[in-house]
C-alpha positions in Angstrom: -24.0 -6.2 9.0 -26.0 -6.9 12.0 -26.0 -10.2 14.2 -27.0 -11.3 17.5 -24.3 -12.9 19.9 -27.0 -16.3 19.4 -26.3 -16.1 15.6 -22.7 -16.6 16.3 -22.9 -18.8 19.0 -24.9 -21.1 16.8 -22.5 -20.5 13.6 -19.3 -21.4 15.8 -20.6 -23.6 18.0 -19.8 -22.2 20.8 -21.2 -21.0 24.2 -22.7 -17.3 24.7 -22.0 -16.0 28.6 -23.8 -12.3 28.9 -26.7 -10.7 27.1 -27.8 -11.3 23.6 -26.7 -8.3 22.0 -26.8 -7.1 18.6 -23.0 -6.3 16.6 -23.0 -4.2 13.6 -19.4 -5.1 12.6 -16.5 -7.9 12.8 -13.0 -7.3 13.1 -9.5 -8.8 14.4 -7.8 -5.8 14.4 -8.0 -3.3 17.8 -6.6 -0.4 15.1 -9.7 -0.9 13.5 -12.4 -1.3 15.8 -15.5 0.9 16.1 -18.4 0.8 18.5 -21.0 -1.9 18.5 -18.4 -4.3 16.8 -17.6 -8.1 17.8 -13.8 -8.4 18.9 -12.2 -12.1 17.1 -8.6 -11.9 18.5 -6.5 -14.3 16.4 -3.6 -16.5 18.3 -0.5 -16.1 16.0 3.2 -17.3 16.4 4.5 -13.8 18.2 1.1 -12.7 19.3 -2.4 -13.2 21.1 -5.1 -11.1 20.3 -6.7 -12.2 23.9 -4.2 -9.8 25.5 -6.0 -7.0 23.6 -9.4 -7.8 24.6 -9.8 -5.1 27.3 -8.2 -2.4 24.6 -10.6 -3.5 21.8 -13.8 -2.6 24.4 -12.4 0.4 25.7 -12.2 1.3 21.9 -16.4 0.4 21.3 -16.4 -3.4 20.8 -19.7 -4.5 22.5 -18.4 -8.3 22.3 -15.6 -10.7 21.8 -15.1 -14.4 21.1 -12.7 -15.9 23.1 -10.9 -19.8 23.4 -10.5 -19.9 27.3 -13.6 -18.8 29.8 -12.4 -15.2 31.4 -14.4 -13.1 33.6 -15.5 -10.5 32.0 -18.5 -8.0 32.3 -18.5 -7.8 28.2 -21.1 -10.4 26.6 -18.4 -12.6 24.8 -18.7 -16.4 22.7 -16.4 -19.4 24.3 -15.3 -21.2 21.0 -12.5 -23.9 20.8 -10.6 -21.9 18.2 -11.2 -18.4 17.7 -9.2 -18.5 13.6 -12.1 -21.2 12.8 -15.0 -19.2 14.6 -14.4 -16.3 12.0 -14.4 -18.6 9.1 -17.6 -20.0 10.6 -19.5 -16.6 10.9 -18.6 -15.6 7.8 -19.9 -18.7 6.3 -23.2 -18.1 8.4 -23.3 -14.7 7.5 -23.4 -15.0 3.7 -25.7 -17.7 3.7 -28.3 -15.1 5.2 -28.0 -13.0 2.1 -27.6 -15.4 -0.4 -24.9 -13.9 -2.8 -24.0 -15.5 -5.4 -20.0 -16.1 -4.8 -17.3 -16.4 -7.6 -14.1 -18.2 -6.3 -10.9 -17.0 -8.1 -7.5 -19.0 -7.2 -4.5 -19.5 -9.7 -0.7 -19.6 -9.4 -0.4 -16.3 -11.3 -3.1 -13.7 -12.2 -5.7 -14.2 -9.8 -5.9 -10.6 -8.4 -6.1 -9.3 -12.2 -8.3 -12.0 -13.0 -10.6 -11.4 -9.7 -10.5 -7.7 -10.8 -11.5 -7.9 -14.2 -14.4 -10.8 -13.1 -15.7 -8.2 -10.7 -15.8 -5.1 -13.4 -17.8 -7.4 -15.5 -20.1 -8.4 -12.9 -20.7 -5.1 -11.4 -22.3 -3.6 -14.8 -25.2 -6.3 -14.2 -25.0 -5.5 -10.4 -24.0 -4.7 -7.3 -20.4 -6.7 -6.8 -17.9 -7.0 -4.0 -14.4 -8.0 -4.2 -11.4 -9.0 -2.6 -9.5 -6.2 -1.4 -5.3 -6.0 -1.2 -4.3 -9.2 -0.1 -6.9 -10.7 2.1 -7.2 -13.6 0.2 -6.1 -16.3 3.5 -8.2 -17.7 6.0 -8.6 -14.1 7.9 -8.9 -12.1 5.0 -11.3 -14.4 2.8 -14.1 -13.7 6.2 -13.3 -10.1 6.6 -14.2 -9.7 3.0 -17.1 -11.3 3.4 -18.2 -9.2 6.5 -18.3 -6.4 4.4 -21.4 -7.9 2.3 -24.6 -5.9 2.7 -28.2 -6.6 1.8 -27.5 -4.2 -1.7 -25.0 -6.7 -3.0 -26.1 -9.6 -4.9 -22.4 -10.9 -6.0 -19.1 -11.3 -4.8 -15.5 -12.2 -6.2 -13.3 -14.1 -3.9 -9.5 -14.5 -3.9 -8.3 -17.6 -2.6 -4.5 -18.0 -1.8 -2.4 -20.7 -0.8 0.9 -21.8 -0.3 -0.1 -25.6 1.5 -2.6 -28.3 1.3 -5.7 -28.1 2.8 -5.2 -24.0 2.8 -8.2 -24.1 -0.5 -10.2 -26.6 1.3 -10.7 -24.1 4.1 -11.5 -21.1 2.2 -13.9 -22.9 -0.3 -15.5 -24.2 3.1 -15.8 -20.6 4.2 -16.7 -18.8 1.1 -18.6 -21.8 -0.5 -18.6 -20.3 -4.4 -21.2 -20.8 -6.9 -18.4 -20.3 -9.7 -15.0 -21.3 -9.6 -11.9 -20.0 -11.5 -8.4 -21.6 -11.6 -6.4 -19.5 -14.3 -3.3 -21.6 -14.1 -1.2 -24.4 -12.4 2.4 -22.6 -12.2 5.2 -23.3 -9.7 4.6 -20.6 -7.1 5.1 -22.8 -3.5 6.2 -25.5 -5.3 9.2 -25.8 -2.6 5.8 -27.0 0.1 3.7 -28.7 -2.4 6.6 -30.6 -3.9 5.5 -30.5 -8.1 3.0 -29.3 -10.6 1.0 -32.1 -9.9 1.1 -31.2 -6.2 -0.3 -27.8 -6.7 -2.7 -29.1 -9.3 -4.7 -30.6 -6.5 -4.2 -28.4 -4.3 -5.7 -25.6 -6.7 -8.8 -28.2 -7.1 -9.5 -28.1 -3.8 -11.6 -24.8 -4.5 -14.3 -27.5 -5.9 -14.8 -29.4 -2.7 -17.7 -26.8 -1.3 -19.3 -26.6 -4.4 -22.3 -28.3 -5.5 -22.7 -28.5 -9.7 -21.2 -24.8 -9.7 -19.5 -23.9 -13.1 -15.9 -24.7 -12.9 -14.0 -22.4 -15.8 -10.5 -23.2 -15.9 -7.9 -22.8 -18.9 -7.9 -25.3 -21.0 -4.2 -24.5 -22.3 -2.8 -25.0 -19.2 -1.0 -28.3 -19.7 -1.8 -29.3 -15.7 -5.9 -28.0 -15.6 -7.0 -29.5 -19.4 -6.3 -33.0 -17.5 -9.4 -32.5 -15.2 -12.4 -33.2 -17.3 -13.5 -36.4 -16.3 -12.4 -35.6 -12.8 -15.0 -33.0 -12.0 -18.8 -32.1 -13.7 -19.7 -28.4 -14.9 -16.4 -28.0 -16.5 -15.8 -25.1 -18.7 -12.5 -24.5 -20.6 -11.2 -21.1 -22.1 -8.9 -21.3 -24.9 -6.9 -19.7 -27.3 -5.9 -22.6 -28.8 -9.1 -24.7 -29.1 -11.6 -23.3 -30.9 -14.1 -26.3 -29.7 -14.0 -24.6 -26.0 -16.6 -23.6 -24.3 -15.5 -20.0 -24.3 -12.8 -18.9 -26.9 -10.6 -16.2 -28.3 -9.6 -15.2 -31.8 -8.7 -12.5 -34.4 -6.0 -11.4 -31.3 -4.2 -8.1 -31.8 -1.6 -6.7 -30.3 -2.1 -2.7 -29.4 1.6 -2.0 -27.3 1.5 -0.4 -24.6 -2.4 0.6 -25.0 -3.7 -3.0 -24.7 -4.4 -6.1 -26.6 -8.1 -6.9 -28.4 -9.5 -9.8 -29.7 -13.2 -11.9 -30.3 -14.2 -13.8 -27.8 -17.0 -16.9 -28.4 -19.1 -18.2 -25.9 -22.6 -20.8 -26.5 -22.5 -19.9 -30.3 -22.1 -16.2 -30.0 -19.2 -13.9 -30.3 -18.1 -10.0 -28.6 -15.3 -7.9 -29.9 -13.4 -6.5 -27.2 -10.2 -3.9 -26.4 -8.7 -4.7 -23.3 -7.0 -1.5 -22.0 -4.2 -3.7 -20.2 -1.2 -5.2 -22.7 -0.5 -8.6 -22.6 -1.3 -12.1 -24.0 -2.6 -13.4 -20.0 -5.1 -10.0 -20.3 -7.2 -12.1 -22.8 -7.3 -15.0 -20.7 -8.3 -13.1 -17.8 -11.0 -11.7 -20.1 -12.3 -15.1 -21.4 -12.7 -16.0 -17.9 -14.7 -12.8 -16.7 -16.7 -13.4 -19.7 -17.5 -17.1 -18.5 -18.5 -15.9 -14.9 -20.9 -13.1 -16.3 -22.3 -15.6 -19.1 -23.6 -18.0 -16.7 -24.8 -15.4 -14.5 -27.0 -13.9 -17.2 -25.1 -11.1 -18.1 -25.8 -9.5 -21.5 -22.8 -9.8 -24.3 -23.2 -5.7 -23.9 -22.5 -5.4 -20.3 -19.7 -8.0 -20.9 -18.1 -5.9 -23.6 -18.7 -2.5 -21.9 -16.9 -4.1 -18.2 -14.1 -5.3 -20.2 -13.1 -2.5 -22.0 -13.7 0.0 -18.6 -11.6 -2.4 -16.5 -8.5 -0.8 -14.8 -6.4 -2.8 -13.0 -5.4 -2.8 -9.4 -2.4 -0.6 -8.5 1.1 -1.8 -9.3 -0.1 -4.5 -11.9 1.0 -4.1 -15.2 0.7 -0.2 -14.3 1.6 1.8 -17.4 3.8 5.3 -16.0 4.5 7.6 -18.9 7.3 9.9 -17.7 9.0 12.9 -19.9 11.8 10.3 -19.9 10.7 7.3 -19.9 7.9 4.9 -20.0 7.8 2.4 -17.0 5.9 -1.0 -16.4 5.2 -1.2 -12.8 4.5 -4.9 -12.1 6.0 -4.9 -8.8 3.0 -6.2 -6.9 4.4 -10.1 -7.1 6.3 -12.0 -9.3 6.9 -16.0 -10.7 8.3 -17.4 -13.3 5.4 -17.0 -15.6 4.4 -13.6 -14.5 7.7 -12.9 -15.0 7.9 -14.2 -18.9 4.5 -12.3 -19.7 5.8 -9.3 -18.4 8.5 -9.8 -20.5 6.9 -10.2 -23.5 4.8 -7.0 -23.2 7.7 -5.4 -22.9 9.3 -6.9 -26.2 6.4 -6.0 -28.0 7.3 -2.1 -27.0 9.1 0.2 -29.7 12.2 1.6 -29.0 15.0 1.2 -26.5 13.9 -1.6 -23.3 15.0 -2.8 -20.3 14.2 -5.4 -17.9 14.5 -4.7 -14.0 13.9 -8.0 -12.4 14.6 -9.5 -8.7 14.1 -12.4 -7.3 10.6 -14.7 -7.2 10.4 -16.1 -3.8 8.9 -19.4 -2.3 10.8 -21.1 -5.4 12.8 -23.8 -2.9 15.1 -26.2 -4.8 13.7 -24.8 -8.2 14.7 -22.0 -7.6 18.2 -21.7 -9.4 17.0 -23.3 -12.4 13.7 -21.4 -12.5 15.4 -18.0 -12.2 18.0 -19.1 -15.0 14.8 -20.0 -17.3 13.9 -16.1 -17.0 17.6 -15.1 -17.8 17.1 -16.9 -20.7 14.1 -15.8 -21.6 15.5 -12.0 -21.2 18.2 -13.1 -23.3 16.5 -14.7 -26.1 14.4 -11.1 -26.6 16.9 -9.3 -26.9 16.1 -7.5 -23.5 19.1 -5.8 -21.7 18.1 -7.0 -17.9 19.1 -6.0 -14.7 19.0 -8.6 -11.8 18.9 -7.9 -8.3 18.7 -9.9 -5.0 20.4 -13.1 -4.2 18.3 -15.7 -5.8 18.6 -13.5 -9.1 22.4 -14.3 -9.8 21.4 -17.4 -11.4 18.8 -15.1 -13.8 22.0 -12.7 -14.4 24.5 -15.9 -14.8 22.0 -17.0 -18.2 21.3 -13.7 -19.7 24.8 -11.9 -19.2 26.7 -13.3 -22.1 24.0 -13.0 -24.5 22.2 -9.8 -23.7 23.4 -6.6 -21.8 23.0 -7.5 -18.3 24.0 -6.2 -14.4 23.5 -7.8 -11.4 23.1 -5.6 -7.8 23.0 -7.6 -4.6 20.4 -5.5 -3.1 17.7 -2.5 -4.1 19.8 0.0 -2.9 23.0 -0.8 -4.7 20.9 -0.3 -7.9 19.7 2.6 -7.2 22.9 4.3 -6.5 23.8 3.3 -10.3 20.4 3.6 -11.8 21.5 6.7 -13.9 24.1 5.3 -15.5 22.0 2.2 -16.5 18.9 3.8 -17.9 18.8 5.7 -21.1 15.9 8.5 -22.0 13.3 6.9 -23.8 13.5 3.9 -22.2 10.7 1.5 -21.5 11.2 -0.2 -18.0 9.7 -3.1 -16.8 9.7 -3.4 -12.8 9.1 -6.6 -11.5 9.9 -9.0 -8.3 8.0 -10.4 -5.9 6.4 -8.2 -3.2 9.7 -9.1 -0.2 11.8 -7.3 -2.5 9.9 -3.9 -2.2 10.4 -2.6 -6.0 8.1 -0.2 -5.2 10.8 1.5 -4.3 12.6 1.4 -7.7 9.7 2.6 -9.0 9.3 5.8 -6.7 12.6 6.2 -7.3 12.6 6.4 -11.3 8.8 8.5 -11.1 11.1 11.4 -8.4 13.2 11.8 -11.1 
C-alpha cells in the first residue's frame, strides 16, 4: 500500500505537522514494524502505544498518528482518537481500490463460513481474507491494509460481543455482501437475549446500500427479517422455495458430507471435504456470495470441493490409535451440538472431550446442562472439564459414561485410562480453555 501523510490527514480528519511523506505500510504493533511504515499506537486499559512512538521510528516507521501534539522531528497526524483514525484509513484506503467486500458475522461458524466464501471466490479471482482472529475494530483495518491493486475481492470477519461493535466494523469495512449464518447465544450475558443479538448481528446492514443480504432462513431469529431489510436472500435446507437451497444430502463420516445445491433455477452437485450438517450451510452461503458476483456454477463446485478448513476446526487427526476431531479453536452451545453429531455419525467406539463455553453469563448452567444432555441422548461417553462444565457432567453422568476434571491438567494425568484404541475423540471448548493442549497431548502419544 502506499499513502501520503495528506491522504490520512484527510481520511481521519486530522492535522498533518511535518513533510508530506509517502508510507508503504500500517501497523499498531512496534514487533511488527518495517521501514517506511505509519506508526497507529492504540490506547488500551494497561497500555499506551504513544510510549512506544520513539521505538517504532528507531525500528523504520517514517510516521505516526498521535491524540496529543508532541514535539517531534518525525512527520506525524494529530487525530482526536487514534483507534477511530485506523478504522478511518482503512475505510479510505479501500475505497481507492474499489474491492468488492463480503461481510461475514454469525454467532457460530463465521470463520468456516468466511473461509469457505473466500475458496469460492478466489477461483474467479484474486481474494483476501480475514486472517486468525482480527475480526474487531483493530483487526478488521489491518486486514484491509493488506489489500493490493491485484485483488479485486475480500472476505471480512466481523466479531462482536456488544452493541454498536457491528456498526463500527460495517462502517469501516462497508460490504457489498453480507452474511449472518446464525443468531445463537454466544454474549448473550451483554446483549441480554436472542432477540438482543439479533439486532445486533443486523447491524452489519447499516453501511450497506441495496447489497445482497444472505442469511439462513432456518434460523428461527434471522427468517423474521424479511420485511425489515431489501435484497434479502435465504439459504435453506428446509424450504425448497429459497433463494438458494440444498437437497439429496448425504452423510460421508468422517470424509465429509455432499449434497445439491439450487440457486436462480439451476442446481450443482457438491462433496464437501469437511463432515457435518452446518458444512452445507456454510456451502449454500459461499455459493450465494459467488452467484451474485458472477461466478460460474463450475468454479463454485471446484472451490467447494478444494476448501480446507482453517487449523483446529473440525480438523480430522488420524493416529495409529485413534482418530481425533480437533475443534478446539472455540466453542457454544450449538457448535458444540454439531460437533457432536459428527461425531455420532462415526463407526466404532466415541468419546466426547468437552470444556466449558465462555461468555454464557446467567445461561450458562442451563446452557451447559443442554450439551450434557445432548451427549447423553447419543449415546456419547463425555468427558467434562472446567468449572462451568459441572453442570454439562451433572446431565450426562447418569445416562451416559461420563468424568468430570476441574482443570486440563487433571485430565491429562488420567487420559490413559479414559481413552480406548480405536477411539474417535472429539476436542472441543472455547479458546480460554487451551484444548490445544489436549490435543498435543493425545497426537505425542
Amino acid at each position: 500500500m502506499i499513502l501520503t501523510l495528506k491522504q490520512i490527514a484527510e481520511a481521519t480528519g486530522g492535522t498533518l505537522f511535518g513533510e508530506d511523506i509517502e508510507i508503504n505500510g500500517i501497523s499498531t504493533d512496534t514487533r511488527t514494524i518495517s521501514e517506511g511504515m505509519l506508526f497507529v499506537p492504540i490506547k488500551g486499559e494497561n497500555f499506551d502505544g504513544h510510549e512506544f512512538i520513539d521505538k517504532a521510528i528507531e525500528k523504520g516507521a517514517f510516521a505516526f498518528l498521535s491524540n496529543r501534539q508532541i514535539k517531534s522531528e518525525e512527520s506525524y497526524v494529530l487525530v482526536k482518537d487514534t483507534r477511530k483514525a485506523l478504522g478511518d484509513i482503512a475505510r479510505f484506503y479501500k475505497a481507492l481500490l474499489g474491492v468488492k467486500t463480503v461481510g461475514v458475522t454469525g454467532s457460530t461458524g463465521k470463520t468456516t463460513t468466511k473461509d469457505i466464501i473466500a475458496a469460492v471466490l478466489s477461483k474467479g479471482f484474486k481474494t483476501l481474507k480475514t486472517e486468525g482472529n482480527f475480526n474487531n475494530d483493530i483487526g478488521v483495518p489491518l486486514t484491509l491494509f493488506r489489500l493490493t491493486e491485484k485483488d479485486k475481492a475480500t472476505v471480512i470477519e466481523m466479531g462482536m460481543n456488544h452493541f454498536g461493535e457491528l456498526s463500527n466494523l460495517t462502517s469501516i469495512a462497508c460490504p457489498d455482501i453480507a452474511v449472518i449464518t446464525n443468531v445463537g447465544v454466544s454474549h448473550i450475558e451483554n446483549l441480554g437475549s436472542r432477540e438482543g443479538i439479533l439486532k445486533a448481528k443486523c447491524e452489519i446492514f447499516e453501511s450497506m446500500a441495496d447489497g445482497a443480504k444472505i442469511v439462513n432462513g432456518d434460523d428461527d431469529m434471522l427468517c423474521t427479517i424479511k420485511d425489515k431489510y431489501t435484497n434479502v436472500r435465504f439459504f435453506s435446507v428446509k424450504d425448497k422455495n429459497a433463494d438458494i437451497y440444498a437437497d439429496d444430502i448425504k452423510e460421508n463420516g468422517l470424509d465429509g458430507i455432499s449434497c445439491t445445491i439450487h440457486i436462480g433455477g439451476e442446481k450443482i452437485s457438491v462433496n464437501i471435504p469437511v463432515p457435518g450438517m452446518h458444512m452445507v450451510y456454510n456451502a449454500m452461503a459461499a455459493a450465494g456470495v459467488a452467484h451474485e458476483l458472477g461466478i460460474s456454477f463450475n468454479k463454485i463446485k471446484e472451490g467447494i470441493e478444494e476448501f480446507k478448513p482453517t487449523k483446529m476446526r473440525m480438523d480430522i487427526i488420524k493416529l495409529d490409535n485413534i482418530t481425533i476431531i480437533n475443534d478446539v479453536y472455540n466453542s457454544n452451545p450449538v457448535s458444540a451440538k454439531a460437533g457432536i453429531d459428527v461425531l455420532a455419525g462415526v463407526k466404532g467406539d466415541k468419546l466426547a472431550i468437552l470444556g466449558d463455553m465462555l461468555e454464557l453469563g446467567d445461561f450458562s448452567e442451563k446452557l451447559h446442562a443442554e450439551v450434557g444432555e445432548y451427549t447423553a441422548e447419543k449415546g456419547i461417553p463425555t468427558v467434562c472439564i472446567g468449572k462451568e462444565s459441572k453442570a454439562m457432567y451433572d446431565a450426562c453422568s447418569e445416562k451416559v459414561s461420563a468424568w468430570y476434571f476441574e482443570t486440563v491438567d487433571k485430565f491429562l494425568a488420567q487420559k490413559d485410562e479414559i481413552i480406548k484404541n480405536g477411539t474417535t475423540v472429539l476436542v472441543k471448548a472455547s479458546r480460554g480453555m487451551k484444548f490445544e493442549r489436549i490435543t498435543e497431548a493425545l497426537k505425542n502419544e
